[in-house]
C-alpha positions in Angstrom: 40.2 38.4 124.1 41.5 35.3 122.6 38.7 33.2 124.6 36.3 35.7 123.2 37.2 35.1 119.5 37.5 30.7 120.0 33.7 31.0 121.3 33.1 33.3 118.5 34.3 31.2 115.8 32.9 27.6 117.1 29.6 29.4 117.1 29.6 30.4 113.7 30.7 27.1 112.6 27.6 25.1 114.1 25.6 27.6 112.4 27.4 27.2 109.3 26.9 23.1 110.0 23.2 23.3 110.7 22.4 25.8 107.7 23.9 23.5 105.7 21.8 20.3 106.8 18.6 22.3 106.0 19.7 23.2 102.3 20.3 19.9 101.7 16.7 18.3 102.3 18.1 16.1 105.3 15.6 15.9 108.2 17.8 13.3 110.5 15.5 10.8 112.6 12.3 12.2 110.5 12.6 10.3 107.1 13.5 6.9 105.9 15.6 8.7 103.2 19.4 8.7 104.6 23.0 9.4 103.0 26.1 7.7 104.0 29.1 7.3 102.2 28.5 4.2 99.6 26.1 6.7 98.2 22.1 5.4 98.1 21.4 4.1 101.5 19.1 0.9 101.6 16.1 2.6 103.0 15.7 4.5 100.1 16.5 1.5 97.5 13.5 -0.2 99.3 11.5 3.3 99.3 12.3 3.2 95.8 11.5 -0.1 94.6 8.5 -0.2 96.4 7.2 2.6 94.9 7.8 1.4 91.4 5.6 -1.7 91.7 2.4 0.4 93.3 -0.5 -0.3 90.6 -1.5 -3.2 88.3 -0.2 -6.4 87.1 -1.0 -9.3 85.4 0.1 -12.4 84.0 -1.7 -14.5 81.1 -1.2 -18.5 80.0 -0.2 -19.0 76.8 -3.8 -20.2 75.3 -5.1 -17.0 77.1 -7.5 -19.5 79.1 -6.4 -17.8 82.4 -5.1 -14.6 83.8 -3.8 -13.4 86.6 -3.6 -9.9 88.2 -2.7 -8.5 91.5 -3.3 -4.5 92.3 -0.9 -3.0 95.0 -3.3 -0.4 96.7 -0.7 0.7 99.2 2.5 0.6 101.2 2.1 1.5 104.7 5.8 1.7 106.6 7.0 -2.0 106.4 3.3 -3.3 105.2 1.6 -4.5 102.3 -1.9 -4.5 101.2 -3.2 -5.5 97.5 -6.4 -7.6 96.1 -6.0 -10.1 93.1 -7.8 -11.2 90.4 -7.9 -14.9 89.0 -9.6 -15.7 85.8 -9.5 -19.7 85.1 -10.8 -21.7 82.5 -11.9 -18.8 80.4 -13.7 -17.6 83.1 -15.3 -20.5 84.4 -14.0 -19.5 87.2 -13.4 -16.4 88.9 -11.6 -15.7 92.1 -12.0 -12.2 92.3 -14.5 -9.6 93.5 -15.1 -6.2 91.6 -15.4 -3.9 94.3 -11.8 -2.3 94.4 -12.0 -1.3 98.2 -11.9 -4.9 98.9 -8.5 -6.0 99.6 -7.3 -10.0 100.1 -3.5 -9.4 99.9 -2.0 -8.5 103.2 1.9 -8.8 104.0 5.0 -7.6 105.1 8.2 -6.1 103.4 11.6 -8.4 103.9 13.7 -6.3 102.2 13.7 -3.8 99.2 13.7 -7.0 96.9 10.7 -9.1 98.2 7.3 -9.4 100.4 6.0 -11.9 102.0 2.6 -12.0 102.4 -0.9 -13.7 103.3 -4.0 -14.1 101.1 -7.6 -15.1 101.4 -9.3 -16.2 97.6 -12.8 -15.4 96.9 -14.5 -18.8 97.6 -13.2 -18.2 101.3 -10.0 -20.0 101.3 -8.0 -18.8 104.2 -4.8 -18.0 104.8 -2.7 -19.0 102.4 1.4 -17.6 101.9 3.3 -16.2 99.6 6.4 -14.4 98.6 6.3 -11.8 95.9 10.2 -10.9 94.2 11.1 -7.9 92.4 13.2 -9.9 89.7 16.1 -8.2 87.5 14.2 -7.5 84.9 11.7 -5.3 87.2 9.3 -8.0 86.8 7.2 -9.6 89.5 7.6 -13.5 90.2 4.6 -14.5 92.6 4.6 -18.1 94.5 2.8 -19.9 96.6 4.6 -21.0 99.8 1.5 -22.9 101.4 -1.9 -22.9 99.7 -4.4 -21.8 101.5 -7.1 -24.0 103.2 -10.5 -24.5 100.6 -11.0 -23.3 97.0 -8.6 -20.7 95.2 -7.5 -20.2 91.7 -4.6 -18.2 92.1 -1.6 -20.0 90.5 1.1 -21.8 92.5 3.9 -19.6 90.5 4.4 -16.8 87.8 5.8 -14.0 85.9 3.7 -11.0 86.1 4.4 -7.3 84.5 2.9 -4.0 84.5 -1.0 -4.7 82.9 0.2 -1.6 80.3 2.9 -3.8 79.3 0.6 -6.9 79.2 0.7 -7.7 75.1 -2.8 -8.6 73.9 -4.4 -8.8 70.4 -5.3 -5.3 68.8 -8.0 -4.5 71.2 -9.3 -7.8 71.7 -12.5 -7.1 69.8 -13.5 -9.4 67.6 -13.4 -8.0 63.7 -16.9 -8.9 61.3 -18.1 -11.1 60.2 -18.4 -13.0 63.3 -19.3 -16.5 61.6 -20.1 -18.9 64.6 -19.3 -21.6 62.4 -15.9 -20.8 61.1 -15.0 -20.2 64.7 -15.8 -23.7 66.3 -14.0 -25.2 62.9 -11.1 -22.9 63.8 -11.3 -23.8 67.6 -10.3 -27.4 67.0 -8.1 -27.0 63.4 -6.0 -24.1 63.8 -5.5 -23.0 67.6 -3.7 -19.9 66.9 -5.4 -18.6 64.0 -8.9 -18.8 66.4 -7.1 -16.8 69.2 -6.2 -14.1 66.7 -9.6 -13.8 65.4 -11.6 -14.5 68.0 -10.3 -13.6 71.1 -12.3 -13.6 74.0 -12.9 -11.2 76.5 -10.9 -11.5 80.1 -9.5 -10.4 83.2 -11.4 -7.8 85.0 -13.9 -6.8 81.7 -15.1 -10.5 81.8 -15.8 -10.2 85.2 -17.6 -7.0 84.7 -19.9 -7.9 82.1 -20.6 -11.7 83.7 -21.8 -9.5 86.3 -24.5 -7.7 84.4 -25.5 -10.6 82.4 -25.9 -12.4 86.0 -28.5 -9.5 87.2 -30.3 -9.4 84.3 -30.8 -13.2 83.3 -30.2 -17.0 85.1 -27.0 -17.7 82.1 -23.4 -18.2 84.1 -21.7 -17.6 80.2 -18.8 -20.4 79.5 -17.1 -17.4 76.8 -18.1 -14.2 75.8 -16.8 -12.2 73.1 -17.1 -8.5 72.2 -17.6 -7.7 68.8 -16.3 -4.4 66.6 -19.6 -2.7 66.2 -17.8 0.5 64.6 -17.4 2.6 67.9 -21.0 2.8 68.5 -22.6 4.6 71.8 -23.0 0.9 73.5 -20.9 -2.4 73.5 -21.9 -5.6 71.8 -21.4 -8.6 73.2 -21.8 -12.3 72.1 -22.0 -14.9 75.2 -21.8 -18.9 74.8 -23.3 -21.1 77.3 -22.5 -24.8 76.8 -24.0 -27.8 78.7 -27.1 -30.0 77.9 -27.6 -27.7 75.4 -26.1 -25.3 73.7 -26.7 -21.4 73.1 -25.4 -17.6 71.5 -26.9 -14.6 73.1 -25.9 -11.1 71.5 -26.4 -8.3 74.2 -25.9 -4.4 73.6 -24.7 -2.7 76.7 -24.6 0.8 77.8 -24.1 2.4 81.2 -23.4 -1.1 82.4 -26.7 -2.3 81.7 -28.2 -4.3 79.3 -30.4 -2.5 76.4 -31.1 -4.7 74.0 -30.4 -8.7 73.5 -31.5 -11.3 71.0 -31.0 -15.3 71.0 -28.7 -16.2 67.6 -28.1 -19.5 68.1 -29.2 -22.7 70.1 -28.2 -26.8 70.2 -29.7 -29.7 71.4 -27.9 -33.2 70.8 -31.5 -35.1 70.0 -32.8 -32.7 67.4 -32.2 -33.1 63.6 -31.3 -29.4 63.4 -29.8 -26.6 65.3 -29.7 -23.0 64.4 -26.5 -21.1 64.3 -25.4 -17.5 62.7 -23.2 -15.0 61.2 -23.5 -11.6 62.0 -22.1 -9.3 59.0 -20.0 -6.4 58.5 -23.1 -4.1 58.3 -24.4 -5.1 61.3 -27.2 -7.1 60.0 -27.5 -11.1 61.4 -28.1 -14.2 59.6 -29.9 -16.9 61.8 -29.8 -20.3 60.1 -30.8 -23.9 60.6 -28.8 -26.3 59.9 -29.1 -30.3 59.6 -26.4 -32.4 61.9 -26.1 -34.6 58.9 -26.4 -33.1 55.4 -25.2 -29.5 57.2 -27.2 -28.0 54.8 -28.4 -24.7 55.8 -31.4 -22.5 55.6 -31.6 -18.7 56.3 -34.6 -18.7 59.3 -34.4 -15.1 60.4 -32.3 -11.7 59.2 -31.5 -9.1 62.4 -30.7 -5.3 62.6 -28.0 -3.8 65.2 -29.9 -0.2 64.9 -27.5 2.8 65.6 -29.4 3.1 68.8 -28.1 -0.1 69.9 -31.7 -1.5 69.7 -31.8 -5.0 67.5 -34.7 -5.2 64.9 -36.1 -8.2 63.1 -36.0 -7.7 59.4 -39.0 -8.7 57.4 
């Protein structure tokens, strides 16, 4: 009888035991989530860590002349896979691609603090390594271990944070007038004052509209600027091409295509003039010529940005 009631009690026990497992949430040998006693085990630190950097991030120079982002698409068990996006010179060059399927970060975890991983840039460079490190301010710190092999812009070492983080000016529209004139003046006077007023467009927007601007015309844009036009149903956009000669093209773009654009301004060194503009608070644009030496100025033509996003000469 005793033998009876021993059997008896062990098996209520294990049921006890296994009951107890299951309300709990612990699947042993079917999760990388496991308990022991120093609390938070370190497959779930690197679970969670991992998890916290999935998304965007970006890093910017100082004179907002390049940019750097990298997009973590997934984590697969101890792997890696992400695409990044390197805007240099003001977009003079860009080592990204803007289909987001494509992906040019491939790597492996190391432990719940760091990856290390290889990368291909957008002009073909192969193979090149680097380590990626969750620092303590949940920051990222990317560097380059060995660069790959042919062209890349990526840079050899940052700081990047989470893009919603990433401070920027207001919205990085430029505020009317836009008065081409007082911008170069403030582009070699006051530094600062030029990126607060006249920022210019980057990252993965730059590449974007570069990209329409490419389809619909032979320009490759050296800056490009978008311009407040009061919330309208389309963007307005001014883009610079410098070389030989000089020019200002203002486009109006809807649906990512082009609807309306209109030369403002153009340069060439060996003529006594060149024409240059401001385009006001009301939306209407002053065209002018001015003389290289007197800089005396003449009004040549007066624009309309219609509500239709359409641009009208005014007679």
């Amino acid at each position: 009888m005793r033998k009876i009631l021993y059997i008896t009690i062990l098996i209520l026990l294990f049921i006890n035991c296994n009951n107890s497992d299951k309300s709990t949430g612990i699947l042993k040998n079917e999760t990388t989530i496991e308990y022991n006693d120093s609390g938070v085990s370190k497959k779930e630190q690197k679970e969670y860590e991992l998890k916290s950097i999935l998304g965007k991030w970006a890093w910017q120079s100082e004179d907002k002349s390049q940019q750097f982002t990298i997009d973590f698409i997934k984590f697969s068990n101890d792997s890696v896979y992400a695409k990044y996006c390197s805007v240099y010179n003001n977009g003079a060059k860009l080592d990204c691609d803007f289909d987001e399927t494509i992906i040019n970060i491939r790597g492996v975890i190391e432990n719940e603090k760091k990856l290390k991983v290889k990368f291909n840039s957008f002009f073909n460079a192969k193979n090149g390594l680097a380590e990626i490190i969750i620092t303590e301010n949940k920051e990222l710190k990317w560097k380059i271990i060995d660069s790959p092999k042919g062209e890349f812009y990526a840079p050899s070492e940052c700081i990047l944070k989470p893009k919603v983080l990433l401070k920027v000016t207001g919205d990085n529209r430029v505020n009317l007038p836009f008065d081409f004139e007082e911008k170069n003046k403030l582009a070699n006077s006051e530094k600062k004052k030029y990126l607060e007023l006249y920022p210019q467009i980057m990252g993965d927007k730059l590449f974007q509209i570069k990209k329409i601007i490419s389809e619909n015309t032979e320009d490759n844009p050296d800056e490009i600027y978008q311009i407040n036009n009061g919330n309208l149903g389309f963007d307005s956009f001014i883009y610079c091409t410098y070389g030989d000669s000089d020019s200002q093209t203002l486009i109006n773009v809807k649906n990512n295509k082009i609807i309306a654009n209109e030369a403002l301004g153009y340069a060439m060194p060996e003529n006594k003039t060149y024409q240059s503009f401001v385009i006001n608070k009301d939306l209407t644009i002053n065209i002018y010529d001015i003389d290289y030496n007197s800089r005396l100025k003449k009004i040549l033509e007066k624009y309309q940005i219609k509500q239709d996003g359409s641009i009208a000469k005014i007679k």
